[in-house]
C-alpha positions in Angstrom: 84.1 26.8 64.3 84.6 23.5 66.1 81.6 24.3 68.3 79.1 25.3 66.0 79.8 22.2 64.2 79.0 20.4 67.6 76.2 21.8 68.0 75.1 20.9 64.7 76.1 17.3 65.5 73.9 17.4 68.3 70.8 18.7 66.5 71.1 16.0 64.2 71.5 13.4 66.8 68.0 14.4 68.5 64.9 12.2 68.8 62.2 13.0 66.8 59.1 14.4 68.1 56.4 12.2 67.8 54.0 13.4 69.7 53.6 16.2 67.4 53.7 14.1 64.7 50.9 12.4 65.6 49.0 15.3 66.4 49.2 16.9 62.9 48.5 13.4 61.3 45.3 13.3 63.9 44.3 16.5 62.7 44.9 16.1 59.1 42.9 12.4 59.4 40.1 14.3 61.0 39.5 17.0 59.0 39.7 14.6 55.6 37.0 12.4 57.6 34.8 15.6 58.4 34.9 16.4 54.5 33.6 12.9 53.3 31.2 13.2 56.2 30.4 16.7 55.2 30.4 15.7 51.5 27.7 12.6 52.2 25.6 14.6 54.9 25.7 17.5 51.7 24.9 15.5 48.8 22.6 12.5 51.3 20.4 15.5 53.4 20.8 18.7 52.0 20.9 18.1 47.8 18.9 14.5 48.3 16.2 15.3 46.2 18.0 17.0 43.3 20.8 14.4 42.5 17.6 11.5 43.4 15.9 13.7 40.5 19.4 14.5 38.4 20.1 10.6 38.4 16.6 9.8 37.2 16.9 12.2 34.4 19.9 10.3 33.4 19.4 6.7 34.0 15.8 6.2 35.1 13.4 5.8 32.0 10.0 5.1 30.5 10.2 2.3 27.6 7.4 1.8 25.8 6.0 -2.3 25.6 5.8 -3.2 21.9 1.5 -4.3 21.2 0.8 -6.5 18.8 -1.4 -5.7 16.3 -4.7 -7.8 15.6 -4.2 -10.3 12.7 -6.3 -10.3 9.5 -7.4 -13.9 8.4 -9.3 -15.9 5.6 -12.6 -17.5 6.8 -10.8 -20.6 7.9 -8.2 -18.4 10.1 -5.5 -18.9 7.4 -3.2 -15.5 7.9 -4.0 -12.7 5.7 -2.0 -10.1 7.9 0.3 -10.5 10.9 2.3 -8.7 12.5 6.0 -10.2 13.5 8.6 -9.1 16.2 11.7 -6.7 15.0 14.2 -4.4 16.4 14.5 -0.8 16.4 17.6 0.6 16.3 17.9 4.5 17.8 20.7 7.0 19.2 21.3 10.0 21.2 22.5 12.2 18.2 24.7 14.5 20.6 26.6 11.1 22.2 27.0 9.4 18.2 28.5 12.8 17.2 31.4 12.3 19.5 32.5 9.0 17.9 33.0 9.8 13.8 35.3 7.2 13.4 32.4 4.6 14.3 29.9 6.1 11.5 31.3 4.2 8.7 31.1 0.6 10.3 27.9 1.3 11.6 26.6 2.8 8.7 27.8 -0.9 6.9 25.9 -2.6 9.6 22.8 -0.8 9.7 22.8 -1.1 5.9 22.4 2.5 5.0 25.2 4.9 3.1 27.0 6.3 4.8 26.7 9.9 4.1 22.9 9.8 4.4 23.5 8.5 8.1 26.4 11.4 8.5 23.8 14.0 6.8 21.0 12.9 9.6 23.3 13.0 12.4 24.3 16.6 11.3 20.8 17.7 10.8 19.8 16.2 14.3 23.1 17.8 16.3 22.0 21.0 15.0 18.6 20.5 16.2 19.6 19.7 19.4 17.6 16.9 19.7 18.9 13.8 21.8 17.1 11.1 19.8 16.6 9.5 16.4 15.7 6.3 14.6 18.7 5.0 12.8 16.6 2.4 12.0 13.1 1.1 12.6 12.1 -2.6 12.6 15.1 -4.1 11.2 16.0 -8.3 10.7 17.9 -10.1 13.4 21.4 -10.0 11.4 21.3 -6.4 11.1 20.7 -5.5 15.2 23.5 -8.3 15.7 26.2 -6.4 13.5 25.0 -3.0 15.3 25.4 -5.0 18.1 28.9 -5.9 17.3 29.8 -2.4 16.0 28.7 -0.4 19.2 30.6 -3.4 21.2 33.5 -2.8 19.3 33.6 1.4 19.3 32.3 1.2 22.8 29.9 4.3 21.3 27.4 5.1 23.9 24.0 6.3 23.3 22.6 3.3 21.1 20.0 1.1 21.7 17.1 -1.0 20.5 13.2 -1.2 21.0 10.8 -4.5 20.0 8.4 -3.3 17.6 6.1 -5.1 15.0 6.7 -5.2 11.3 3.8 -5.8 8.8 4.0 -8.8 7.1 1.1 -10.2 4.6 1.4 -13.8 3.4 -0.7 -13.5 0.5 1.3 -10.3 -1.4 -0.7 -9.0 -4.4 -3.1 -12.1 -4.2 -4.9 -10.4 -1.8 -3.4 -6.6 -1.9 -6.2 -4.4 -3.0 -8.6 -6.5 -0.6 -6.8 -6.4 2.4 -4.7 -2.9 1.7 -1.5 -2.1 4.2 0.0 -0.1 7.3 2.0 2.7 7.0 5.4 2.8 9.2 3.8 3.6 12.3 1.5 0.4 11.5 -1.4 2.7 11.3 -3.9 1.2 8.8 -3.6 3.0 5.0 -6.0 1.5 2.7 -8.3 -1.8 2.4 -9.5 -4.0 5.6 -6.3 -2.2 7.4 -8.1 1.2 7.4 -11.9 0.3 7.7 -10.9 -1.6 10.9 -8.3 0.6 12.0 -10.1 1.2 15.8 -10.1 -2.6 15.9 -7.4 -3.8 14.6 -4.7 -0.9 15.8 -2.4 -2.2 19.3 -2.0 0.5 22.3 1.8 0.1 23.7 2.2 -0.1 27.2 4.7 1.5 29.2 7.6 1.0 31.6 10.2 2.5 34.0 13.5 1.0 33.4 17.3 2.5 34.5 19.9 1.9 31.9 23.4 2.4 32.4 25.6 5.3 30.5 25.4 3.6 26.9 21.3 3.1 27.0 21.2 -0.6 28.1 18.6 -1.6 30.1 20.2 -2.7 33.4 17.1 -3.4 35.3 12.8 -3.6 35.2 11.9 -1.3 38.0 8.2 -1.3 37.1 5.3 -1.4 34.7 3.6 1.6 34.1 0.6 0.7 31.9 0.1 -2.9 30.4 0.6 -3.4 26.2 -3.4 -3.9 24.7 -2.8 -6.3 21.6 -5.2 -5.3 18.6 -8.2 -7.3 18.1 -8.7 -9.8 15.0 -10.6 -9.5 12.1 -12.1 -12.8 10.7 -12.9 -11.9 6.5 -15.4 -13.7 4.5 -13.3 -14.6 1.7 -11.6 -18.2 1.3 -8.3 -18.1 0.5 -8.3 -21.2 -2.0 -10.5 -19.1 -4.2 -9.0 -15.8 -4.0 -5.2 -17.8 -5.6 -7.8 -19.8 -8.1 -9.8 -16.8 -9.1 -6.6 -14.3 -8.9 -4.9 -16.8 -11.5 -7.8 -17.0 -13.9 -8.2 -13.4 -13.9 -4.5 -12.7 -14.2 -4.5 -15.5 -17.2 -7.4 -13.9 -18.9 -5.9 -10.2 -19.2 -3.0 -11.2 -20.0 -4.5 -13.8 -23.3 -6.6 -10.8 -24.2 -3.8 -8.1 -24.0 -7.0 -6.3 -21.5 -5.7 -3.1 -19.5 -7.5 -4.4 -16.6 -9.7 -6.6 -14.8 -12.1 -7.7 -11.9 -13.7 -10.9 -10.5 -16.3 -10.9 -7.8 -17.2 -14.5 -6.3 -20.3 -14.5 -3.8 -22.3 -17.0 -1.6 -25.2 -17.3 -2.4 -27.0 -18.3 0.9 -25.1 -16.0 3.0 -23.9 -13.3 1.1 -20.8 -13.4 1.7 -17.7 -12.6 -0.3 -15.5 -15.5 -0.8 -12.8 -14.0 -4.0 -12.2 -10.6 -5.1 -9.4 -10.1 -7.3 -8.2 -7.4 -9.4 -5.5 -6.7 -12.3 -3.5 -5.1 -12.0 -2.6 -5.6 -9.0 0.3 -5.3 -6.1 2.3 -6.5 -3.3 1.8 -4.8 -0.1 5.5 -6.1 1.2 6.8 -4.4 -1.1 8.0 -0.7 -0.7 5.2 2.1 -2.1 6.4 2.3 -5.2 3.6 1.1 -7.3 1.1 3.3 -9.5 -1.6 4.4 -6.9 -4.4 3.4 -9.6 -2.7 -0.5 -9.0 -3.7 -0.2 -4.7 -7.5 0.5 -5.4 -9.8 -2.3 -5.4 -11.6 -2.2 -9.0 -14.4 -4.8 -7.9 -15.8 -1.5 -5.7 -14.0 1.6 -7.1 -14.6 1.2 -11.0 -17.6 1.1 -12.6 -19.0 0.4 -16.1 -22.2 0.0 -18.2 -22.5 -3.5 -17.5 -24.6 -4.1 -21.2 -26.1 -7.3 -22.3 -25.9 -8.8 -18.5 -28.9 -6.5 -17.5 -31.4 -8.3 -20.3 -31.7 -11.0 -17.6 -33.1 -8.9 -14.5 -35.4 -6.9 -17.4 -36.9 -9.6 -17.9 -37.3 -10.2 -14.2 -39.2 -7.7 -13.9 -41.7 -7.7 -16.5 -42.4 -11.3 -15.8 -42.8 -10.1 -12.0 -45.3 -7.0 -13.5 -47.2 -9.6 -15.4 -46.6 -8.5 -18.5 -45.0 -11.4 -20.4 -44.3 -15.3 -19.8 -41.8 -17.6 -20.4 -43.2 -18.3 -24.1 -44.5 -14.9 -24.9 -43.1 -14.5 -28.5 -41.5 -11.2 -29.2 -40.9 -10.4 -32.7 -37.4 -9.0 -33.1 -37.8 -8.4 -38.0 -36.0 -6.7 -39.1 -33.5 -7.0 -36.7 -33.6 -3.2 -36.3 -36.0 -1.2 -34.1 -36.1 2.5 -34.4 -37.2 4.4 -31.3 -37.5 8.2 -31.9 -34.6 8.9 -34.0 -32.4 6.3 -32.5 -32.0 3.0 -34.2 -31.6 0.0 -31.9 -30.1 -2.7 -33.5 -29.1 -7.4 -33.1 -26.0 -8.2 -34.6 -28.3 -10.3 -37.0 -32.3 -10.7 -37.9 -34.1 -13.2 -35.2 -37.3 -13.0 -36.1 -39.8 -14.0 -33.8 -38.5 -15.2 -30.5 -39.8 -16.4 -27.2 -38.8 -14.2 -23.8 -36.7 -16.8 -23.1 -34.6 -17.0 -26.3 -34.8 -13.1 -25.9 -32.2 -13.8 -23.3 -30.7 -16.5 -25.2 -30.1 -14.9 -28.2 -29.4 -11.6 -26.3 -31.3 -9.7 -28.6 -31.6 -6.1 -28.0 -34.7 -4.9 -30.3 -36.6 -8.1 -28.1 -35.4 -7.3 -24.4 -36.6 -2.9 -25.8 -39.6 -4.2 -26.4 -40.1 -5.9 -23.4 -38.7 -2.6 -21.4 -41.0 -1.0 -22.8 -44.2 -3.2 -22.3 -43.6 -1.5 -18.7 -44.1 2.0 -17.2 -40.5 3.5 -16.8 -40.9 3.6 -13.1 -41.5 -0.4 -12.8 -37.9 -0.5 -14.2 -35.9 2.1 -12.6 -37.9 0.7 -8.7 -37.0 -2.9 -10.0 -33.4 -1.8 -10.7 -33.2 0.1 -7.2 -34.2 -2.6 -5.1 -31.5 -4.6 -7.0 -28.7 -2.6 -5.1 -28.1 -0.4 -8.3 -27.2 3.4 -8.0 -26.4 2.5 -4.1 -23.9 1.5 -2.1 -23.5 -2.1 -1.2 -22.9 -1.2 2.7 -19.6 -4.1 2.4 -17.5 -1.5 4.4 -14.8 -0.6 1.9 -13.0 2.5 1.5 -13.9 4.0 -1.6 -17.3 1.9 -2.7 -18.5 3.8 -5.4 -22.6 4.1 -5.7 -22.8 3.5 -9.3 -25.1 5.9 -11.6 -28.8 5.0 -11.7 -30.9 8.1 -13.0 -34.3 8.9 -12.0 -36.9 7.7 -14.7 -38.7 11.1 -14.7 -35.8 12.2 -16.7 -35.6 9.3 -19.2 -36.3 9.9 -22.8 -38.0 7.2 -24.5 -34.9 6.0 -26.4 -33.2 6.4 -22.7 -35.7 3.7 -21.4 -34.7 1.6 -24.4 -30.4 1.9 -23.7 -31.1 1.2 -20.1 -32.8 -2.0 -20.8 -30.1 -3.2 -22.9 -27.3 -1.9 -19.9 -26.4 1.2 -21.2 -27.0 4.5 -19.7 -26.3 3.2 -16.1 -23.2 2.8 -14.2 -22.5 -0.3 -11.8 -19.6 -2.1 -10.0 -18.9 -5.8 -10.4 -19.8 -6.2 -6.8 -23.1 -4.9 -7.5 -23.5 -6.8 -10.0 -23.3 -10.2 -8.6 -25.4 -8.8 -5.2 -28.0 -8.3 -8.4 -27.4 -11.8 -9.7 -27.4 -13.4 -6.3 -31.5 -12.6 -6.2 -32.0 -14.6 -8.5 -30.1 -17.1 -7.4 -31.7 -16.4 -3.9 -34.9 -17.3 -5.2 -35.9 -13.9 -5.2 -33.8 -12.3 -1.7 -31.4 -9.8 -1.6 -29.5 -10.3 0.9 -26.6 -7.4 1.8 -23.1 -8.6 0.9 -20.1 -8.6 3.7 -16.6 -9.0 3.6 -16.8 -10.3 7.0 -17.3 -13.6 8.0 -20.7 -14.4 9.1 -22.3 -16.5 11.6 -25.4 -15.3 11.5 -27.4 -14.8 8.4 -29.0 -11.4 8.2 -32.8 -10.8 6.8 -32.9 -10.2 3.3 -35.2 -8.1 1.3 -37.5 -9.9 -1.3 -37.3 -8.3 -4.6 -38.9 -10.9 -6.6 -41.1 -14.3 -6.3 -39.1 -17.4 -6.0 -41.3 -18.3 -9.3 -39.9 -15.1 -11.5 -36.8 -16.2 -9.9 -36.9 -19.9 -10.9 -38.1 -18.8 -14.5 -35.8 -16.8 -15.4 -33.0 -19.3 -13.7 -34.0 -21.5 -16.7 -33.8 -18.6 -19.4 -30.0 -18.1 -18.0 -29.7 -21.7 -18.4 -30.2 -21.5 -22.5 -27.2 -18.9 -22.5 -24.7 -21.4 -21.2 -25.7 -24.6 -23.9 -25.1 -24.7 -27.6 -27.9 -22.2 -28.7 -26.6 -19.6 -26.4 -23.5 -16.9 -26.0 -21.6 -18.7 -23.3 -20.6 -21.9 -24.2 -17.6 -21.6 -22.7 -19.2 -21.1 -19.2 -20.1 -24.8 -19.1 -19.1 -26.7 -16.4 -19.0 -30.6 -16.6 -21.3 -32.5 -14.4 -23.4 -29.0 -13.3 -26.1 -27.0 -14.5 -24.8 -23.5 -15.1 -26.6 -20.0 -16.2 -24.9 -16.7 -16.6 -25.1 -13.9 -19.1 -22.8 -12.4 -21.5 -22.2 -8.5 -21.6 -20.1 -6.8 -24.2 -20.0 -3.0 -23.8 -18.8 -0.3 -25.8 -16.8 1.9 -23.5 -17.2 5.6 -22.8 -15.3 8.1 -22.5 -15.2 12.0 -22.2 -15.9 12.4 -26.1 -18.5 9.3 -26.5 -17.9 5.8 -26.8 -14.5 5.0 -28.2 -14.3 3.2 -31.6 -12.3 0.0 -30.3 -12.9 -0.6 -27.0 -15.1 -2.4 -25.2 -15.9 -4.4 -21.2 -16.5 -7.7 -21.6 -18.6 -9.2 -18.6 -19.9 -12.2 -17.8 -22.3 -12.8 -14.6 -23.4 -16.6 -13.9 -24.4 -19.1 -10.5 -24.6 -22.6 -10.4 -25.5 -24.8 -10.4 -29.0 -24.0 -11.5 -31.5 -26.5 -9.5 -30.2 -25.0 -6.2 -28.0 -22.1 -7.1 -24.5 -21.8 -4.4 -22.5 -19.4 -5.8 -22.6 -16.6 -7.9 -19.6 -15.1 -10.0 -18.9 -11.4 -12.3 -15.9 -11.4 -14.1 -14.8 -8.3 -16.1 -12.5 -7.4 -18.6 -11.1 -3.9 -19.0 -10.4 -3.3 -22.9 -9.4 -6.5 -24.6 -7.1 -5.9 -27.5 -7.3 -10.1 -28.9 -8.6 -11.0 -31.8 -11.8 -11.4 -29.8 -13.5 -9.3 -27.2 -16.8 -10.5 -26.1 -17.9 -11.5 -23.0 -18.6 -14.7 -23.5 -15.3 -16.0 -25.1 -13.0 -13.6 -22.9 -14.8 -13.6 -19.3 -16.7 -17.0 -19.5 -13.8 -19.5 -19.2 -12.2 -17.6 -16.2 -15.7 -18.0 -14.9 -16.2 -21.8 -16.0 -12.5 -22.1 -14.0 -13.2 -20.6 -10.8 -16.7 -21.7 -10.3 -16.2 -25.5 -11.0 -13.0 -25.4 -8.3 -15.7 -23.5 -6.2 -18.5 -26.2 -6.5 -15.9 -29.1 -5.5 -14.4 -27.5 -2.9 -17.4 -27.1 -1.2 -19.0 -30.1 -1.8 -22.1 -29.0 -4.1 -23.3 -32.2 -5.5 -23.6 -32.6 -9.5 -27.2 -31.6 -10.6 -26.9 -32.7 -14.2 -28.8 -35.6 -15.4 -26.5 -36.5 -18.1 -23.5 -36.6 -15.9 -25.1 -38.5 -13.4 -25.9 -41.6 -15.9 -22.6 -41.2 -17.2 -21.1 -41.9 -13.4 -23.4 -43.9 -12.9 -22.1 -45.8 -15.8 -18.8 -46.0 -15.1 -19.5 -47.3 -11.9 -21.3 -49.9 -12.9 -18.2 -50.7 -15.4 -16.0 -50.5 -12.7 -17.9 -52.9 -10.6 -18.0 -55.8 -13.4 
C-alpha cells in the first residue's frame, strides 16, 4: 500500500512534457490558419464572382436623379407652373413587417392612419413585393419626423427619393388655362397636356451601395444624366388674367349667372393675353372638384352669340356693295314676316340708317340687309371669319362651333343667322371675329403662346369696310346706343351687345338667356379686343349690355393703361389739357 502510494507521489512530481505540448498547440494553430486561408482562397478564388454578384444584389443600387420639369410662365416670365423639390418616403414591405411596434409612430409621422398604413403593408407582404411608396413628395417636417421615427426603432428598409411636386402660383386664376399634372407629373389637362413632350423631365440614373437599412453610403457612379423639361413661355399677362378673372367672377355672382367666360386678345399680334372662366378651380388643390369646373368654357362651350353678329353682317354687305353707311333701311312696323316666321324689334324704328341698324340693334333692319345678299356671300363671309372652325390655339378640347352650309338654309334660316341665331360659336372665336375689324380687315390666327414673330394674316375685308363699320360700333357704346355702360373715360370705345335666348333639347327655354358683349378700343387705332359672356343671369336684368358691358368697361380700361395706349378722345384731351393749364397758373 505504501508503495503504490509512492509511486503515485512520484507521478505527480514529474515534469510536464512540453514538447508535446507544443506540438499539439502547433498543430492545432496550423490547421485553424489553413481554414481561414482555405475559407478566403474559397470565398476570394473559387465563389469570387457569386458573393461580388450576391453583395451587389444587396447593397449595390440604381437610384434614379430627380428631373425637373419645364416651368410654365406669363408673357413677362412671371411663374404660372413650377415644379419644387420634395421627399419621397418608401420601404421594403418584407423588412417594415418585422417591426409592428414601429407602425403606429410612423404612421403619426408620415401623417397617414394608421390602419390604412397596416392594411398596405399586409396587402404588399402578401404580394411579395419588396417595395412601396409610404409616401410620395412629402414637406420637409414630415421626412424629418420619419427620419426621427426610423432613428429611433432602428427599422431597416426605409428610405427617401428627391422628386418634384407641382406647384401653380396662380390657383383657380389661371386653372382651366393652364390645367395640372397627375402624381407622376405627367401633364392632365390645359397647357400641361398640349405640351406634355416639352414640358415632361426624363430622370437620370445612378449606381449607389447603401448599407443594410437603405442609406446611401456612397456615389459610385452616374449612369445616365437627369434631362430637365423645357419651358413654355404663354401669351397671356398675368395682370389681366387677376383683373379680368375678378370682373368676371364679380359679374356672375351680381347676376346670380350659372357661368361665365371672358376672352381678351391683342389686336396686332393675336395673341391671347386673359382667359378666364366661372366657375372655376384650384389646381393645388386635391381632384375633388366637378369635372365640368376643369374645362376651359372660352374653347369648350359654345352659344348662339345673337345681336353681336349684326356688326360683321353688315361687314359684309358693305364689302359686297350692297349698302353704305347712310343707306336707310326701313324697319315699320317693327315686325317683318319672312315665310311664316315673324321677325320682330323690341319697339317700331322706323326708318333707319345701316349704321343706326347696328345702333339700335334692330333685327327686321340687319334681315333685310342679310338678305340684300345671296346666302353664300354670308355663310363665305362668316367662314373666313374663323366660324364653324377651329381656332388652331392648341387647346385640348377646342370645339369647332356649328356653321351650316347655306345650300341647306331656308329663307327664314338666312334671316335667324343674320341676327346670330342658328349658328354656334365660342367666345374665342368670337373676339378672333372681332379682332378683323379691329385689324383693319386681317385675321390674324390667335395663340396662346407668346409670340415674337408676327404671323401673315388673312385679309377678309378692306381696311375701309373695316374702318366703317368701326364707327357704326362706336354709336353702340354712347347715349343713343345699347352699351353705355362699355364706356371708358378718356378712350373711344365700340362693341356690340348680344342677348340670346338659350337652347336646349326641347327649344329655347322660357327664362334664360347669354348675355354677350364683344368690343376693342380704342376706336382710332384699335389695341385690344375683348368677349365677355354670361351663362343664364337670374337678376333683375339680363342683357348684354348692362350684365357683360361693365366687366368689359373694367378690364379693358386697366388693359389700355397698362400698356400705355394713349387717350384718343377729343373731349378728354381738352379736359387734360385744361387742367393742366389750371395746374400751371
Amino acid at each position: 500500500m505504501k508503495a503504490r502510494m509512492h509511486r503515485v507521489e512520484m507521478a505527480r512530481r514529474r515534469p510536464p512534457n512540453f514538447a508535446v505540448r507544443r506540438a499539439v498547440l502547433g498543430l492545432m494553430l496550423t490547421a485553424a490558419c489553413l481554414s481561414v486561408v482555405g475559407a478566403a482562397f474559397h470565398r476570394q478564388v473559387l465563389e469570387h464572382e457569386f458573393l461580388r454578384d450576391e453583395g451587389e444584389k444587396r447593397f449595390l443600387r440604381e437610384r434614379e436623379i430627380a428631373a425637373r420639369r419645364g416651368m410654365v410662365t406669363d408673357r413677362n416670365g412671371e411663374p404660372l407652373a413650377i415644379s419644387t423639390s420634395m421627399s419621397t418616403i418608401w420601404a421594403d414591405p418584407q423588412q417594415l413587417a418585422r417591426r409592428p411596434e414601429a407602425l403606429p409612430p410612423l404612421a403619426t409621422a408620415l401623417e397617414v392612419p394608421v390602419d390604412d398604413l397596416s392594411a398596405r403593408l399586409d396587402a404588399y407582404v402578401e404580394q411579395g413585393r419588396r417595395f412601396m411608396y409610404l409616401r410620395r413628395r412629402v414637406e420637409p417636417h414630415c421626412s424629418e419626423a420619419v427620419r426621427e421615427v426610423t432613428d429611433s426603432y432602428r427599422i431597416a428598409g426605409i428610405g427617401t427619393d428627391t422628386e418634384y411636386r407641382r406647384f401653380y402660383p396662380g390657383g383657380e386664376i389661371f386653372g382651366q388655362v393652364v390645367g395640372f399634372t397627375n402624381v407622376d407629373d405627367i401633364g392632365q389637362e390645359g397647357i400641361e397636356l398640349v405640351f406634355e413632350d416639352r414640358l415632361r423631365a426624363d430622370p437620370g440614373k445612378r449606381r449607389v451601395i447603401q448599407d443594410g437599412r437603405g442609406r446611401v453610403v456612397e456615389e459610385v457612379e452616374q449612369i445616365k444624366p437627369p434631362s430637365h423639361g423645357e419651358d413654355v413661355v404663354l401669351s397671356l399677362d398675368r395682370r389681366l388674367q387677376f383683373l379680368a378673372y375678378r370682373e368676371l367672377k364679380r359679374a356672375v355672382a351680381e347676376h346670380r349667372a350659372k357661368s361665365g367666360t371672358a376672352v381678351l386678345l391683342d389686336v396686332t399680334t393675336g395673341e391671347v393675353l386673359a382667359m378666364v372662366n366661372q366657375p372655376a378651380f384650384n389646381p393645388n388643390a386635391a381632384r375633388s372638384e366637378p369635372v365640368e369646373s376643369r374645362r376651359n368654357r372660352a374653347l369648350t362651350d359654345v352659344f348662339e352669340p345673337g345681336s353681336t353678329m349684326k356688326p360683321l353682317v353688315v361687314a359684309t354687305a358693305l364689302e359686297a356693295g350692297v349698302i353704305s353707311p347712310r343707306t336707310p333701311v326701313s324697319t315699320a312696323p317693327g315686325v317683318l314676316r319672312v315665310g311664316a316666321n315673324r321677325v320682330r324689334d323690341i319697339r317700331n324704328y322706323g326708318l333707319l340708317t345701316a349704321t343706326s341698324v347696328v345702333t339700335k340693334s334692330s333685327n327686321v333692319g340687319v334681315v333685310k340687309i342679310a338678305h340684300s345678299m345671296d346666302r353664300a356671300v354670308l355663310w363665305q363671309s362668316y367662314g373666313r371669319l374663323g366660324f364653324g372652325r377651329i381656332t388652331g390655339v392648341e387647346f385640348p378640347g377646342e370645339r369647332t362651333g356649328f356653321l351650316p352650309h347655306y345650300e341647306g338654309w331656308s329663307r327664314f334660316e338666312h334671316a335667324t343667322l343674320a341676327f346670330g341665331y342658328g349658328l354656334n360659336v365660342t367666345s374665342l372665336q368670337l373676339a378672333q371675329a372681332y379682332a378683323v375689324i379691329a385689324n383693319d380687315g386681317v385675321r390674324l390666327p390667335v395663340s396662346l403662346r407668346r409670340r415674337d414673330v408676327v404671323p401673315a394674316g388673312e385679309r377678309v375685308f378692306s381696311v375701309d369696310t373695316a374702318r366703317a363699320v368701326r364707327a357704326m360700333m362706336e354709336t353702340v357704346v354712347s347715349n343713343k346706343g345699347t352699351a353705355r355702360r362699355a364706356k371708358i373715360p378718356g378712350y373711344r370705345v365700340g362693341g356690340k351687345t348680344g342677348t340670346a335666348k338659350k337652347a336646349t333639347g326641347r327649344g329655347y327655354a322660357a327664362g334664360k338667356y347669354q348675355s354677350v358683349f364683344a368690343g376693342l378700343a380704342p376706336i382710332s387705332q384699335p389695341r385690344f379686343v375683348m368677349v365677355v359672356m354670361v351663362d343664364e343671369p337670374r337678376g333683375e336684368s339680363y342683357y348684354g349690355g348692362i350684365v357683360a358691358a361693365p366687366a368689359f368697361a373694367k378690364v379693358m380700361q386697366a388693359a389700355l393703361r397698362l400698356y400705355n395706349v394713349p387717350p384718343d378722345d377729343p373731349q378728354a384731351e381738352l379736359l387734360l389739357a385744361g387742367l393742366k393749364r389750371e395746374g400751371e397758373e
